[in-house]
N, C-alpha and C positions, 0 to 999 in steps of 0.2 A: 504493500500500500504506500503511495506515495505519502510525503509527510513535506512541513515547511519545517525548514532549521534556519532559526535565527543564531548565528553565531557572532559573538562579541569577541574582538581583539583577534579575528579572522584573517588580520594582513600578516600578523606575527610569526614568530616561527613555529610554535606548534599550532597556532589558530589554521595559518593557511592548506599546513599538512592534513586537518582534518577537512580545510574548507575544499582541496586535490581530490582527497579523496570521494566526497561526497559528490562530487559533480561528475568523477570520473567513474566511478564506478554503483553509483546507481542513479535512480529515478526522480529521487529529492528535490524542494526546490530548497534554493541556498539566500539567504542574505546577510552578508558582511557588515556588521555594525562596528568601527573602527575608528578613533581619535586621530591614528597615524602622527605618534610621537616618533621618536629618532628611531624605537627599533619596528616600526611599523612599516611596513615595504609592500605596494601595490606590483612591482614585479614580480613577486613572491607569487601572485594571482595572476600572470600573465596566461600560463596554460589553460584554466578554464574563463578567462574576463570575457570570451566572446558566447562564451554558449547561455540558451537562454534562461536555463534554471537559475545561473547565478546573477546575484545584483551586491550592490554597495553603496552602505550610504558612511559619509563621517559624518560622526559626533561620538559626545562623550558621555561613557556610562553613568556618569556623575550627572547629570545634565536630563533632569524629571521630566519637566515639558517635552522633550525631545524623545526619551526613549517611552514614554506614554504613547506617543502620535505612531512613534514606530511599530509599535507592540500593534496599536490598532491599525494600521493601514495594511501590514503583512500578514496579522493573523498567524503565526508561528504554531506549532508544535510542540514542538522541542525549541527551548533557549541553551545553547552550550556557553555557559559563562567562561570564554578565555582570557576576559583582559585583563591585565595586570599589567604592573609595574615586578620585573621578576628578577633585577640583575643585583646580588646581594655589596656587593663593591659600590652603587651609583645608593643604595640603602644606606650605607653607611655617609656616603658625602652628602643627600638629601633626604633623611626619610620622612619629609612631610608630605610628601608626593607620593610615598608609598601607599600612607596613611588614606589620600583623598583617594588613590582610585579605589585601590585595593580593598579598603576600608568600607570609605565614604561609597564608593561607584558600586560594590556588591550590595549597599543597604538599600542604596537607592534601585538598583533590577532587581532584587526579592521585593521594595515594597510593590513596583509598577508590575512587576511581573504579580502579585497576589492580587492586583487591581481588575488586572487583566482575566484572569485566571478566572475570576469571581463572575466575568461578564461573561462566559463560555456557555453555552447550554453541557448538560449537563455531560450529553454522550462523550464531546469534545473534553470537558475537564475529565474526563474518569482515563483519556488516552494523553492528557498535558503534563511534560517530564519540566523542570529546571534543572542541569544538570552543571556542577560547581566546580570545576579542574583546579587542585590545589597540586600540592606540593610535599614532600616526603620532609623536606625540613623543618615543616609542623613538629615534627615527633625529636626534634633536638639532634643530639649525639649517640650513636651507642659505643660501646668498646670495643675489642674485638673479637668479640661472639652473638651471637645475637640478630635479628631482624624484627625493623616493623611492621606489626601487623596492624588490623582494622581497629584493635583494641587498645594498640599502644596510647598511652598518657601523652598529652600535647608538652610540649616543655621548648617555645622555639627559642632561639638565642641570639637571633638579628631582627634587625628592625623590620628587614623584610619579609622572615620567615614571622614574624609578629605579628605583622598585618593581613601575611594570610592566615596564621591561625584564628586571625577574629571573623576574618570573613567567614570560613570555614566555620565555626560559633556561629554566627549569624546564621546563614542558609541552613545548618539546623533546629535552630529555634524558630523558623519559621516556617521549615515542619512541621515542628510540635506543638506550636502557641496557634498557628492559623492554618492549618491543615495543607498546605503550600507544596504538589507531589513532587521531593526533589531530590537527587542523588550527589554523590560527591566520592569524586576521584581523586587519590593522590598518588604522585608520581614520580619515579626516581631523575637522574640524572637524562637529559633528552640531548641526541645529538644528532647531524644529519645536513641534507642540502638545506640553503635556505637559511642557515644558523645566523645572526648577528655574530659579525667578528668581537664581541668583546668576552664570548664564553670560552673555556680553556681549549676546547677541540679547536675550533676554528680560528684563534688566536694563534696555535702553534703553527697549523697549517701555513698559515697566508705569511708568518713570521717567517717559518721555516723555507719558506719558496722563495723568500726572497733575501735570505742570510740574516735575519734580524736574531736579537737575544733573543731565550726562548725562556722566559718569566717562568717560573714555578716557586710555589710558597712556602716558606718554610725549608724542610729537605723533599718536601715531596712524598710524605708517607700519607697523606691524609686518602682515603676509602674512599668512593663513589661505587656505586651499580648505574650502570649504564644502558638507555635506553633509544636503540632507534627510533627516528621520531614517527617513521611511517609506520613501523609497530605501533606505538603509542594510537599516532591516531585511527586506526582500527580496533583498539579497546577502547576506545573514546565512545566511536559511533556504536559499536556494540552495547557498551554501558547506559547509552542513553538510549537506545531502542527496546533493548530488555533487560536492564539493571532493575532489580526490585526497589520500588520507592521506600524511602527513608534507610536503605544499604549504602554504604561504603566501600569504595575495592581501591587495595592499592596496585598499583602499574608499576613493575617491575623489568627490568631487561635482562637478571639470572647475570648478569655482567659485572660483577666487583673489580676494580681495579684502583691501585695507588697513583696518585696523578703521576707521580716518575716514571711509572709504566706506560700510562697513555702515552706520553712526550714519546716517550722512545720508541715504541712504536709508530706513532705518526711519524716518528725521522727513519723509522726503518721503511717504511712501505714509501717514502719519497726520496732518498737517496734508491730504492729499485727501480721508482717508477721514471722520476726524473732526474736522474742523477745530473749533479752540477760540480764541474770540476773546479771551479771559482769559488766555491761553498766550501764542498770536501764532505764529510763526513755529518750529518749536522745536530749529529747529538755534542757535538763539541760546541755547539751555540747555548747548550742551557745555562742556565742563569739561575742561582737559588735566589730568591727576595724577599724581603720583611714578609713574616705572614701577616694575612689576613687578620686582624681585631676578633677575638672570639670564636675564629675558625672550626666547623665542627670536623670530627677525627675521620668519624665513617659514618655512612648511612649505607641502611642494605635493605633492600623492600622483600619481604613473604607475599608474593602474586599467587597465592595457592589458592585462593577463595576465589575471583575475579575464572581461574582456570580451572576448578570444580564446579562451580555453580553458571558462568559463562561459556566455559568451552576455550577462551583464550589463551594464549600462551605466545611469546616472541617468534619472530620469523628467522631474523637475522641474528648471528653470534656477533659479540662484538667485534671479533678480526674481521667478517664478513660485512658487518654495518660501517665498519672503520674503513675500509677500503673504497667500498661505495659512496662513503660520504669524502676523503680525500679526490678519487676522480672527478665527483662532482663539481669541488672547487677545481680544480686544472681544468674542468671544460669549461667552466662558465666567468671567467675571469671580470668580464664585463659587470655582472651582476656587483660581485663583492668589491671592483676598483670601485665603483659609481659609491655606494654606500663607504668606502673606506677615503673619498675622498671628503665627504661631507663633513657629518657630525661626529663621528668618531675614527681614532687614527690611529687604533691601539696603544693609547699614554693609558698609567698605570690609574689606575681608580681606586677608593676605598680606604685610604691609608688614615683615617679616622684624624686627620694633624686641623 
């Protein structure tokens, strides 16, 4: 059955992956609700911008009169809440910005979205999902045993992981307090085409191609689990077509890795694929740097319930999603110069001074 998905923060980098998806592989109609801040990119949307299930409008999810009008003119299904403020370095030099969208922007689409919701007959509401895309850094630190599940205690430790745990607070209180049908996902580390250059994968890449340092924090022991993003958004759409309302799943990619590891790997698979004899070898480019303020050590997601009760589970290993997403960057050079000449240039962010 075809279905309307309103998706917010749909130019970004996991919004667009689900917005690819949705256009290219089913029936759906699509609309892109998008502020388009710096990591916001309408080429991200070039593959489906001509077909006609999808449309686009900006504005901001903060912004009541506007996404009221929206809600009623498109008549949605499914709202996939993507936008956010998500880069925990740009949290640390502003987070009062984290606070408005993050915050402010989810209160304000759970209220308009229960406004809405309330106007549906009834068939419509019994089939209307909101569905909340957070983040694994809700659940803090662990050491080195351990993963979070659906149950783990929130305990986040940046401003940014802060403000999604409220948000995340929120869309279930409005659950419970105004019967609001809504699910919420949280997610490990995403990586992939399409990335903003200021996350650690894509950062090294475009460093590494071009002989630059290659920044890592600390010594580099600090954990991730790693998740391809077009995985990701196929547990997105799944979660929001048949996640049980008022459930939680977390999105995992079975991928742990120490960021020392990732580096050296991305410098292994590009000294093979383009080797540069002006470079050399380019793990000789790393660089250790102050860490990160508060840095957490590891995060490891338990995807075991989303993959018993869904059927889901990752596509890509991470050597096989790493690879993918490397060649991506060497075909599409155009894409990441355009944006790497703009607003961000790869300078260090976050250093709390």
């Amino acid at each position: 059955m075809t279905k309307r998905f309103l998706v917010t923060g749909g130019a970004g980098f996991i919004g667009s992956a689900v917005v690819r998806r949705l256009v290219q592989a089913t029936g759906h109609q699509v609309l892109v609700l998008d502020k388009l801040t710096y990591a916001g990119n309408l080429e991200s949307l070039t593959p489906v911008a001509d077909n006609p299930r999808f449309s686009f409008v900006q504005a901001d999810i903060a912004d009541a009169p506007r996404v009221r009008s929206i809600l009623a003119e498109f008549q949605p299904d499914i709202v996939m809440n993507l936008a956010a403020e998500s880069h925990v370095d740009r949290s640390i030099d502003g987070p009062g910005e984290f606070v408005q969208t993050n915050v402010v922007g989810t209160f304000v689409m759970l209220d308009e979205a229960l406004k809405y919701w309330r106007s549906l007959p009834s068939a419509r509401q019994e089939t209307f999902r909101f569905h909340h895309i957070s983040t694994d850094e809700v659940f803090g630190s662990l050491g080195a045993d351990g993963h979070f599940t659906e149950a783990t205690p929130y305990a986040p430790r940046s401003p940014y992981s802060a403000s999604k745990a409220a948000s995340d607070h929120f869309v279930r209180a409005w659950a419970e307090t105004y019967g609001l049908p809504s699910i919420v996902t949280n997610c490990s580390n995403n990586y992939g085409p399409y990335h903003f250059p200021e996350k650690l994968i894509p950062l090294i890449i475009l460093n590494a191609l071009e002989g630059k340092p290659l920044p890592v924090y600390g010594k580099g022991e600090n954990v991730r689990d790693w998740l391809f993003v077009d995985d990701h958004a196929a547990a997105l759409i799944l979660a929001a077509e048949q996640g049980v309302i008022g459930e939680s799943y977390n999105i995992g990619g079975n991928s742990e890795r120490t960021n020392i590891d990732v580096v050296r790997r991305i410098c292994a698979i590009l000294d093979e694929i383009v080797p540069d004899p002006a470079i050399g070898a380019r793990d000789r480019l790393i660089e250790f740097v102050a860490d990160r303020p508060g840095h957490d050590l590891r995060y490891a997601i338990d995807a075991s319930k989303i993959k018993a009760e869904l059927g889901w589970e990752p596509a890509e290993t991470f050597d096989s999603g790493l690879e993918k997403t490397v060649r991506w960057y060497l075909d599409n050079r155009d894409w990441w110069q355009r944006v790497r000449s703009g607003v961000y240039r790869g300078e260090r962010l976050g250093l709390a001074s």
